[in-house]
Structure formats: C-alpha cells, structure tokens
N, C-alpha and C positions, 0 to 999 in steps of 0.2 A: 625424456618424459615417460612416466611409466603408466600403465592404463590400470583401474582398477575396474570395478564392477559400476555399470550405469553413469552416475552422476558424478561418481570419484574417478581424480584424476591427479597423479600426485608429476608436480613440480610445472604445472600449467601457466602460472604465473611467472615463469623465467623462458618460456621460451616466446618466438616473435609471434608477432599479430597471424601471419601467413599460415603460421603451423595451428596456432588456435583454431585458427578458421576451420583449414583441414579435418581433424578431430571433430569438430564440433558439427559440421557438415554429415560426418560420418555414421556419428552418434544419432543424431537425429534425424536422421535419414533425408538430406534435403535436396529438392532436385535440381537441377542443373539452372535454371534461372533464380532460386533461392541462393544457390550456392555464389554466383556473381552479382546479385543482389545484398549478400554480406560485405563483399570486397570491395563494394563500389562505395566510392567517399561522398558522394552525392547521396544525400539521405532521403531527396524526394525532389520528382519534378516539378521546376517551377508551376505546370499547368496546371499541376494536382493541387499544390499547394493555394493557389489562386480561387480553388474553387471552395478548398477548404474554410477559409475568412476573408471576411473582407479586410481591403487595402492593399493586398499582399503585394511587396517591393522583396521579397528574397525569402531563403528560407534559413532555419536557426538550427544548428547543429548540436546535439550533445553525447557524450560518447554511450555508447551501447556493449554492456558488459555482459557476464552471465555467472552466475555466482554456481559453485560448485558443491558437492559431498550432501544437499539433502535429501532424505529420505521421510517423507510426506504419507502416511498413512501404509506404509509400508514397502511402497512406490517411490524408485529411484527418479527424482526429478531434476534437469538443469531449467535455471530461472534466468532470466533476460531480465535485467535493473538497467535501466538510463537514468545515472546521475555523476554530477559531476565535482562530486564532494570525493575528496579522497578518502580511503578506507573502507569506502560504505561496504563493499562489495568485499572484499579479503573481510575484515570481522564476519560477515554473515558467514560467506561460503567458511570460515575456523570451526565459528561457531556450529554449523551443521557437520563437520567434520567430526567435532568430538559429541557430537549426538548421535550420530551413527553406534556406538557402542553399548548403546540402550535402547535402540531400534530409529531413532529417529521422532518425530514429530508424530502426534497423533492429532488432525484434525476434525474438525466437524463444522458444520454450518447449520441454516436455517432457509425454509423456502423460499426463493427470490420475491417477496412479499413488501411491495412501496405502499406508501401513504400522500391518497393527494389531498391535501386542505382546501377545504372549504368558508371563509370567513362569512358570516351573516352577520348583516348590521338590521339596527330599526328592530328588533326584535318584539313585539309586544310583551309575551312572558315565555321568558327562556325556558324555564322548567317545561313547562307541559309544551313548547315546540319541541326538547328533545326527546318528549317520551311521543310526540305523535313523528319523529324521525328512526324514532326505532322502532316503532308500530307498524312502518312502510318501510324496512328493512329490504325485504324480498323485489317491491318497487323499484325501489334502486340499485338492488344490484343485478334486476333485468336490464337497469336504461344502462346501467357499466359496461354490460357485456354486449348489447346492441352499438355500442359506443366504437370495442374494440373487439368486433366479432371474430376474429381470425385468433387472436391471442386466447381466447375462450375455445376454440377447435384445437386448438393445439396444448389443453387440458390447463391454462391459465386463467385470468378471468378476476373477478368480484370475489373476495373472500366474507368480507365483512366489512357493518360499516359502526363507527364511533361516534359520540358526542360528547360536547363538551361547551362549559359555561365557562367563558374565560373573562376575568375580571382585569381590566388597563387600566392605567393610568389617567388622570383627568376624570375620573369615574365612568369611563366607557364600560359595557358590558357586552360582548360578543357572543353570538354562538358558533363554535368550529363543530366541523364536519370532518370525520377522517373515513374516507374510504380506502379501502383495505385490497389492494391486486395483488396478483401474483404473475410476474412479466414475463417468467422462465429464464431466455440464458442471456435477455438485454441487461441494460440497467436499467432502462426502464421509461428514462423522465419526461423523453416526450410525446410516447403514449401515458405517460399517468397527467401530463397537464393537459392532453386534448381530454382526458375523461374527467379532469377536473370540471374544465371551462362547458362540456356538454351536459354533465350532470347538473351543475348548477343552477339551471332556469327549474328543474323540478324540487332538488333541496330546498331552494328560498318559497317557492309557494306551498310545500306541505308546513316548513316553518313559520310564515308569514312575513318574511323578511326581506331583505335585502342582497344578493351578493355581490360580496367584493371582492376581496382576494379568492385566486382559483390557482394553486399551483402543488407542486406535489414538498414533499418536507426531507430536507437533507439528513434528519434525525430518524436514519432506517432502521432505528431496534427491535422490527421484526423480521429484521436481513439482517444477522447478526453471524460472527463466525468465530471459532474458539482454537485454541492450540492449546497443548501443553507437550511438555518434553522433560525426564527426566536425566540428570550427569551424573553419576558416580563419582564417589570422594575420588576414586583413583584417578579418575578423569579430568579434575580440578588441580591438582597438583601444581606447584612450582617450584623453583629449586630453591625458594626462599620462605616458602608456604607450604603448609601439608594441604591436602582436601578439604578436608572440615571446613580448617581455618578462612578459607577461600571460600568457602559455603556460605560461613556464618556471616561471612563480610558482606556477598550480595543478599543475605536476606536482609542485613540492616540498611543496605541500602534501597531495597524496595520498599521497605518501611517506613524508611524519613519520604518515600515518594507518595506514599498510602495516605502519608497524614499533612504533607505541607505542599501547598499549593505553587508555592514558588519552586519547589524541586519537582515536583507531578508535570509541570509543563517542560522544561527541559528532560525528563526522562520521557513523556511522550512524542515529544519530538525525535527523541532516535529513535524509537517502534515506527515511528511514520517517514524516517530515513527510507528505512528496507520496502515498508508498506507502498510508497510516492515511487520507490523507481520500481518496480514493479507494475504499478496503474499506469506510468509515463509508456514504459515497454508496450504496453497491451493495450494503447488505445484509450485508457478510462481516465476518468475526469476525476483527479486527484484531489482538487479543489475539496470535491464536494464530500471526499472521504477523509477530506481533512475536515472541515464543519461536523460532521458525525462523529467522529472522534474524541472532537472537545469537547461537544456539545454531550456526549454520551459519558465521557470521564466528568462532567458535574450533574450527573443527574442525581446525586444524592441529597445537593442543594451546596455542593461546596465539590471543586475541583479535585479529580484525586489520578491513580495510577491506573492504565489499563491493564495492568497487568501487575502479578503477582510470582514473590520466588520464597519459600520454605525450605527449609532443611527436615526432610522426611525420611522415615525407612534406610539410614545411609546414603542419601545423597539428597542433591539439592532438586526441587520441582517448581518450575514454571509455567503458567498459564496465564492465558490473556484471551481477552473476548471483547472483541468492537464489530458495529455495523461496520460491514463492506460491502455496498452495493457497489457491485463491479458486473463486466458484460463482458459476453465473448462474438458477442453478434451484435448490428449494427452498421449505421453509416460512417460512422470511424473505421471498425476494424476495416467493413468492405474498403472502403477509400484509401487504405494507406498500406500499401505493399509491403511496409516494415512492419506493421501492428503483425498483420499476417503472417509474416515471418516469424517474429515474436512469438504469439500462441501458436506454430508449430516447434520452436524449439521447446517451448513450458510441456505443449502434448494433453495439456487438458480436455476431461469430456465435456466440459462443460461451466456456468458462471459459479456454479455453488463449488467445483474443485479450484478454478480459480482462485476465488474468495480464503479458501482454506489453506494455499500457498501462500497466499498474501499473509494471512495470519502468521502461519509457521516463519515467512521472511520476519515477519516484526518482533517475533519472541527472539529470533536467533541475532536479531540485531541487537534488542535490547538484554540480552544475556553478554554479547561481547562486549557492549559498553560498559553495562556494571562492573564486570568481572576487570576492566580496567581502571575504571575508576577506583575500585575496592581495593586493590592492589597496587600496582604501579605508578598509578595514575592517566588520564586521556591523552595526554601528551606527547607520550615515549613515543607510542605506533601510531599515532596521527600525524605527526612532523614529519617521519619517517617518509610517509608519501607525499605528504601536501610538500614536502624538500621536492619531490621531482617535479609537479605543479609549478614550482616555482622557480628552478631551475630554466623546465621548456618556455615561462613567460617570460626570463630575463633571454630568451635568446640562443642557451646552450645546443648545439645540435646535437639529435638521437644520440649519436655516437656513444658521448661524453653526461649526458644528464644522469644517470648511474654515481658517475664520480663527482662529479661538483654536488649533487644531493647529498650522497655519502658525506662530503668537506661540510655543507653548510650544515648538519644537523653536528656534527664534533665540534664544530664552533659552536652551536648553542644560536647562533644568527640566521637565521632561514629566511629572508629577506629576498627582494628581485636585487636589492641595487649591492648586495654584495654576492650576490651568484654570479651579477654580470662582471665585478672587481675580480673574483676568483677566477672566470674566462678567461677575461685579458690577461692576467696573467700568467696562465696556462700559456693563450698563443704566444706570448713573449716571449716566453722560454722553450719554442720547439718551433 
C-alpha cells in the first residue's frame, strides 16, 4: 500500500479490513475509543438504538465505507458512504482520482435557510390578506425569533417571510405562508415546525383565516449547494477511446437526461447513490434530500437532470446544483457514536461544508456512471463486484470469494445458485 498526499491512497482496496482501519485511524487522527469503535462489528448498542425509535427488536447493519482521492475546494477530503450497492464507493473514489489533476471539485453552497409553510383556509380575500401579511412582515419575524430565541443569538433566526395564493383542485383556494430561517449547522426541521405551529395563531388572524397545515417544506431551494469539476481529454482516455471521444460521449448522455424524463430519473438516481451514503454516514435524513431533489429537478414544470456535462476549453465540465439540507449538529449526530465518528473522519467545519461534499460525491458519482455507460457499458465494472456480493450470499468463505467471483463473471452467470455449484465443486476436488 502506497501513501499519497491526504485523501490518496494507492492500492487500499486490496489490502484487508485491519490495515484499512489502521491507515485510516492515522489519517484522521482518531482517538483510541474511535479507533475500537471502527473495529467493533456491533454498530450500535441495543439501548441506544431503543431510544432512537420506537419498537426496537434489534438493530440493522450496513457496511460503512470511505471513498478515497477527493479533493473538495482545494481540501483533501476522506468521505464515509454507508451503502450496500456494490461499486457505489470504487466509481466515486476513481472518479475523484482523475479530478485530482485539475484540482479536484470546486464547491459552493448557500445559507442554511429552511422554509416552514403555513396553509390558511376560509380566507375571505386572499389578495389583500397577503399584502396586509407583508405589511406585518417585521411582526413576524419578531414572534419567529421569540419562538426560537437561542438560534437567533447564535446569529440565525427569521430571514423573511413569502406569500402565496395557491389555487387546488375542487376549486379550493389557499393562502401559504413561507417563513424564511436560517438554522446554522442543524438541518433544521424541528425547530422550523415548532415555529411553524407557534407563528400560526398570529399569521391566520392578520389574514383572517384559518390554519391548517404548519410544517416546514422538503423543497429547500434556498439551501442549495453546487459542484463542478473539470477532466482533461488526457484524463478521459481509454485504450479503445481518445479523450474527446469519451467527452463527446458523456455530454450526449447528459443531454438525452436534460431533455427526457424517463432517462433524468435514473441519471438522478446515481447522483443520489453517492449523495444517500453520505447523509446515511452522518446522521441526516436522506429521505428528505431525496423529495428535494426530485421535486427541485421538475421545477421547470417537467422532470430533468441535476446536473450538467459539456465539452469546453479541451476538456469535459461538470456541474450540478440541488438543495441539501444536511446537519452536523443535532439529536442524531449527538445520539449515535458512529454518526460521530463519521464527521470526524469527513473533518468538516460545519453543515454548509458538508452540503458541499455531498454535492462533489454526486457529480463524481454521476461522472463514473456516464463515462460507463458512454463507453463500455454499466455492466462490465458493476458485475465485477455485485460477483463478490453474491459469491459471500451463496456461502463462499472470505478465503475463496475473490476466485468463485472472478469464475462467475467469465461465465457470464453471476447468480447465488451457481456460485454455490462452483463451491462444491471446488471442495470436491481438494
């Protein structure tokens, strides 16, 4: 294993779990209860877990990776993914390999800024309730920051507040209320729904109305966070492909995602491969940055690509921009020894750097996927691993899963019930 600078790390993937650990321990400087805290296969005490949800009969394992080589605003970073999709984790950490030669990822975000809704029913006339809700502007965003006065001392608070005549279905006509916070380094949701639910009895009587719904909106486009990363042709190469060629190939394929909706949802679905084990690592609610997502790639009024790749200047450019309302503080991270763990290996200062790893993971995810699809196809280097997935399901032990994967993908057959045919005949014959 050879050591490079920060987050590079060449040949980490072949040696055992033990030595990873070691290394990684090292790097990230971890202290001696962190350090047996990685090595321990118990992922969380039943009592913790108990306290965490209700019901709790056990707790649910999934492997805890750390992808490699990127370099995040000019900051060598290792990332901590939990998922259990083979490849997720080798594509990203490639993909941030060969970005490394053009500095790596450049990101950016936007102020930790949620949105809690307000519904008002019974409205007499919507129009002039929302100009006399914006006339008491300053009102409310006194009762906001009375509501959640500590987040306002710590320079957060009430930014602004929206209105809005929303026209349903049955001929309903509502008036929403968007009040505008700023949470700092939570995600937010349930200080933004206690100042939903406390603003509300003042919103409906400057309105004259009704309230109903009071909760904050998973559509955070004013917590939004961006990437882009340039490749050089040279960087693109294959031995069957020049540069270019391999350029010109992922921008047509981010193009057929720009324009059709049935390819847009499976291309955002791998950006949110890398984006999901990342938020699972750290503690944050994946869920909800999945709804933002979707809901943010149709805001044009038709489903499209979060992200974009051109062939510019000699090489190919990628950028992509979704809300990620993600958190580094909280009763998650505190409650869960691993979360913790987790954002000490990341090193983040805070939810807006966060946000901005997350981004960089989902460009470099969805960069590795194109570039196989454009090419060779998703299949070659996805079999490849999901062959050892299915190898250790049919049974094979550690030893030996190397080689029955290697057998099942030259067969073409990557199946459980012929890894476990090729077993027994292995033990037959030795």
């Amino acid at each position: 294993m050879t050591r490079g600078t920060g987050s590079r790390l060449v040949g980490f993937h072949e040696k055992p779990v033990e030595e990873r650990q070691r290394w990684i321990a090292e790097v990230a400087g971890l202290d001696p209860e962190q350090v047996e805290m990685l090595s321990n296969a118990s992922p969380l005490p039943l009592e913790t877990a108990a306290r965490m949800t209700e019901n709790t009969i056990g707790v649910h394992a999934l492997p805890l990776g750390v992808a490699l080589n990127f370099v995040v605003n000019g900051r060598d970073v290792l990332v901590p993914m939990v998922t259990e999709e083979p490849s997720v984790i080798a594509a990203a950490s490639n993909a941030a390999r060969l970005a490394r030669a053009g500095g790596g990822f450049v990101a950016g975000s936007d102020p930790p800024c949620m949105i809690a809704q307000i519904q008002l029913l019974d409205v007499p006339d919507p129009e002039r309730a929302c100009e006399r809700l914006l006339e008491a502007e300053d009102r409310i965003r006194d009762r906001v920051d009375e509501i959640e006065p500590g987040m306002a001392r710590r320079g957060g608070g009430a930014r602004g507040v929206e209105v809005r005549v929303v026209h349903a279905p049955l001929g309903r006509t509502y008036v929403v209320v968007h009040l505008l916070v700023e949470v700092g380094d939570a995600m937010g949701a349930n200080a933004i729904n206690t100042i939903a639910e406390g603003t509300a009895p003042l919103v409906a009587g400057i309105a004259g109305g009704r309230a109903h719904l009071r909760i904050l909106s998973n559509l955070t486009d004013r917590r939004c966070a961006r990437a882009s990363v340039r490749y050089g042709f040279a960087d693109l190469a294959r031995a069957d492909l020049d540069g270019e060629q391999v350029a010109r190939a992922i921008e047509d394929a981010s193009l057929f995602a720009e324009a059709d909706p049935y390819r847009a949802a499976t291309h955002n679905k791998g950006i949110m491969n890398g984006i999901d084990a990342v938020a699972i690592a750290t503690g944050n609610d994946w869920r909800a940055l999945e709804a933002g997502a979707h809901a943010f790639a149709a805001r044009g009024g038709s489903y499209g690509s979060l992200s974009t790749w051109r062939v510019e200047d000699g090489g190919l450019v990628g950028r992509i921009e979704l809300p990620l309302a993600v958190g580094t503080v909280g009763a998650t991270v505190d409650g869960n020894p691993r979360v913790r763990l987790a954002l000490k290996l990341l090193g983040v200062g805070g939810a807006r750097a966060l946000a901005e790893v997350c981004a960089a993971v989902g460009l470099a995810q969805n960069f590795a996927a194109l570039r196989a699809l454009a090419t060779e196809g998703i299949q070659k280097g996805h079999m490849a691993r999901h062959a050892r997935a299915v190898a250790t399901a049919a049974g094979v032990p550690p030893s030996a899963v190397e080689e029955i994967a290697s057998r099942l993908v030259a067969l073409g057959d990557v199946k459980v019930e012929t890894a476990r045919r090729l077993w027994g005949e292995r033990g037959e014959g030795t």
